[in-house]
C-alpha atoms as one frame of an Amber mdcrd trajectory, in Angstrom:
protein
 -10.491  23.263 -10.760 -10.712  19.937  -9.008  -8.198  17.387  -9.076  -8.738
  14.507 -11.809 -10.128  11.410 -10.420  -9.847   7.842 -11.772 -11.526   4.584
 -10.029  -8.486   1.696 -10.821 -10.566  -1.253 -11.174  -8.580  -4.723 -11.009
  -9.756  -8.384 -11.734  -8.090 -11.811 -11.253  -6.820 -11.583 -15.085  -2.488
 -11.363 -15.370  -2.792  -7.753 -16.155  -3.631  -7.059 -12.362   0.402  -6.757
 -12.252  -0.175  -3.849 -14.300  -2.258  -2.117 -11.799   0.797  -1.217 -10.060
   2.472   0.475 -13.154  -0.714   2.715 -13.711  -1.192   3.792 -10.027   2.126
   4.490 -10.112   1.653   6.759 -13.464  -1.569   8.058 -12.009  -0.347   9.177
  -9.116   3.090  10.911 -10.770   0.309  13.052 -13.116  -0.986  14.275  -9.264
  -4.473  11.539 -10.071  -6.755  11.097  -7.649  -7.381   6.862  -7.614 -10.249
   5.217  -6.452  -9.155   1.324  -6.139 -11.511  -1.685  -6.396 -10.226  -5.229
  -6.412 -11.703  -8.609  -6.245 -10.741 -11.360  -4.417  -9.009 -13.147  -7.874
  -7.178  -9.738  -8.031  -5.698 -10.416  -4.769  -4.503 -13.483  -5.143  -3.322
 -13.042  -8.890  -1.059  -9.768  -7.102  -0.171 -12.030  -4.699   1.508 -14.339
  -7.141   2.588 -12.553 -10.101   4.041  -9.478  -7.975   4.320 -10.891  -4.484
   2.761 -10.807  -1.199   2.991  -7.469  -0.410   2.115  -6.344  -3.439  -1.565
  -5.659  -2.579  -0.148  -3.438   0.101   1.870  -1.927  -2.275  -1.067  -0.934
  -4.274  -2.926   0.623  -1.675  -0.177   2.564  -0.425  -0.503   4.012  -3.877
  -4.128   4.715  -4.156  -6.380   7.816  -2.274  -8.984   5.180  -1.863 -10.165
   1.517  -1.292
């Protein structure tokens, strides 16, 4: 059986801080993740969850 496989899909809206809380789930439950972000996601990361927090995102994903 093949691994499960989620695409993590984040806008510009405050719940882009959440992103990090559900790749971090995902990837505890052994989840494949597929990210996507726009540039309003980037910038809301940015400065709800820091600078690095895009970074910290895609250190958590399998794929950008």
């Amino acid at each position: 059986m093949s691994a499960a496989r989620v695409v993590l899909g984040v806008s510009g809206a405050s719940g882009a801080m959440l992103s990090l809380a559900v790749a971090r789930q995902l990837l505890s439950m052994d989840v494949e993740i597929d990210l996507v972000t726009s540039a309003a996601a980037k910038r809301t990361l940015a400065d709800e969850c820091g600078p690095d927090a895009l970074d910290r995102l895609r250190g958590l994903v399998t794929r950008t």
